[in-house]
C-alpha positions as CSV (number, residue, x, y, z in Angstrom):
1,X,100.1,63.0,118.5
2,X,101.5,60.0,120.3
3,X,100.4,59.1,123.9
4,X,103.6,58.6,125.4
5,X,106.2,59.0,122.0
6,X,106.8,62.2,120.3
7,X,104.7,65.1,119.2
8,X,104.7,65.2,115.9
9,X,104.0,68.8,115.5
10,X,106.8,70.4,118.1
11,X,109.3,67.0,117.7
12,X,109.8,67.2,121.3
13,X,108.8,64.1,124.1
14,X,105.6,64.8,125.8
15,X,105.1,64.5,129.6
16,X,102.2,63.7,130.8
17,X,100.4,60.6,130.2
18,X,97.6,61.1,133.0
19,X,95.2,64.0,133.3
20,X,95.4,66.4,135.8
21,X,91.5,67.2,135.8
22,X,89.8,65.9,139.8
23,X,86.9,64.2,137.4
24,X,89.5,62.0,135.2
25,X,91.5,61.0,138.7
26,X,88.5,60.1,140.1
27,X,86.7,58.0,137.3
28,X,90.0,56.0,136.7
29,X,90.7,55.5,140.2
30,X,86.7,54.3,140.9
31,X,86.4,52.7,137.2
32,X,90.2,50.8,137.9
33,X,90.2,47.2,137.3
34,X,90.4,44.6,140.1
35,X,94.5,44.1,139.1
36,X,94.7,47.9,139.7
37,X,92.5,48.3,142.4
38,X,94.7,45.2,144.2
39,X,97.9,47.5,144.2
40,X,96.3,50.5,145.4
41,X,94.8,48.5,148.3
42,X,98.4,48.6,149.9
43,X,99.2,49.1,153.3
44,X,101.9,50.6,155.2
45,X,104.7,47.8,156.6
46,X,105.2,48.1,160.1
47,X,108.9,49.2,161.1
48,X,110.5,45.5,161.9
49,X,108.8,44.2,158.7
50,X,110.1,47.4,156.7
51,X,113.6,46.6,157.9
52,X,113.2,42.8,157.0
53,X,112.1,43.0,153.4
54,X,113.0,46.5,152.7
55,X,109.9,47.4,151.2
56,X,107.2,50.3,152.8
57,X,104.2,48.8,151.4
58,X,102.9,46.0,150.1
59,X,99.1,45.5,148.7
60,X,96.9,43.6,151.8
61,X,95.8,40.3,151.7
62,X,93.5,38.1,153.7
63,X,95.1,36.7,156.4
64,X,97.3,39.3,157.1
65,X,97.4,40.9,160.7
66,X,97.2,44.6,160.3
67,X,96.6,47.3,163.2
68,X,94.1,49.7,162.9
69,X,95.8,53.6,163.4
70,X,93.1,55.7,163.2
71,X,89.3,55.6,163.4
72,X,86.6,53.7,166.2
73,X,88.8,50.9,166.4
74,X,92.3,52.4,166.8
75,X,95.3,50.2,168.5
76,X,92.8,47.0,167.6
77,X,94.7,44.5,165.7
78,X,93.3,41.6,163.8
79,X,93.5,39.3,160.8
80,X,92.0,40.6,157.9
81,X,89.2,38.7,156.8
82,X,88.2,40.3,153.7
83,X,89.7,42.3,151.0
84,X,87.1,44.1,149.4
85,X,88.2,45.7,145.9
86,X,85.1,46.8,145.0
87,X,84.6,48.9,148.0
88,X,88.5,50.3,148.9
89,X,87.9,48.4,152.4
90,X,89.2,45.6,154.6
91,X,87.4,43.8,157.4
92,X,89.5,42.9,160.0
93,X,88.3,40.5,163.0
94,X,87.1,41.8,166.0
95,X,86.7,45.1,164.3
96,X,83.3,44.6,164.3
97,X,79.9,46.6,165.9
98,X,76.6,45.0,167.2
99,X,73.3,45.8,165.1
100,X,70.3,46.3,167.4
101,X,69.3,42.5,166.3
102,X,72.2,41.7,167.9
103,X,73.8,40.4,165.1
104,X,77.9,41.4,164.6
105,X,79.1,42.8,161.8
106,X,82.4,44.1,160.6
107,X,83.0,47.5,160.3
108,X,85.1,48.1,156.7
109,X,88.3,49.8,157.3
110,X,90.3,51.8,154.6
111,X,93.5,50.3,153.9
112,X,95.0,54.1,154.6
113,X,94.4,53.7,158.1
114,X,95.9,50.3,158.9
115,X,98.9,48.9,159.4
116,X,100.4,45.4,158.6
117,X,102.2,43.8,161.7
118,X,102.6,40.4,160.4
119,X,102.4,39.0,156.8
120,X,101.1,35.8,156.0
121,X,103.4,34.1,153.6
122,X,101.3,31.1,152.8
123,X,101.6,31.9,148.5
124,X,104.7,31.4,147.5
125,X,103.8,34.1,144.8
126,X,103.5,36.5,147.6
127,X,107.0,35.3,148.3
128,X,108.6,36.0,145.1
129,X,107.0,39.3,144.7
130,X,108.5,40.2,148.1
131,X,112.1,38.6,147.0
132,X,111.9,40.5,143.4
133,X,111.2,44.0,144.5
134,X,113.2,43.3,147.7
């Protein structure tokens, strides 16, 4: 049988390409390659930015100023700082808690739960990604 062609035995086109099972979701989506885990780190345009480019999501990027919706730090808006693909997280500055050494350290946010307010269009790659699916 063909992944993705015809079925040889019931000449007819087949569906599904992905698995339905919780185990095979979750062992592609934790075993996904940086590429793939870079487009599913995106985050949710802000209304202004939606009506600019049209879009309602776009993957994150350092530099970036995304609001935090939910969670500790809720309303806080920042810069991100960090993508972290290995991790699904972001750390955004001044989203950060004191450890009893009194050192600061960011606290990881999932890209679910942010926003992006303002993007920073720095790599002109970024730019004709934005112009192409525009």
């Amino acid at each position: 049988m063909a992944i993705g062609g015809k079925c040889r035995q019931h000449n007819r086109l087949r569906v599904r390409l992905m698995s339905e099972q919780p185990r095979k979701q979750r062992k592609s989506f934790y075993g996904a390659p940086l590429h793939q885990r870079h487009k599913s780190m995106s985050v949710t345009l802000s209304p202004e930015l939606r009506e600019e480019h049209d879009r309602r999501a776009l993957p994150v990027r350092k530099g970036d100023t995304v609001k935090v919706l939910r969670g500790d730090f809720k309303d806080h808006e920042g810069k991100v700082e960090k993508v972290d693909l290995k991790n699904y997280r972001l750390l955004v500055e001044g989203a950060s808690v004191q450890k009893p050494d009194g050192n600061q350290v960011y606290h990881p946010v999932h890209p679910s739960n942010t926003m992006i307010m303002e993007l920073s269009l720095d790599d002109e790659e970024r730019n004709k990604i934005i112009e192409r699916k525009g």
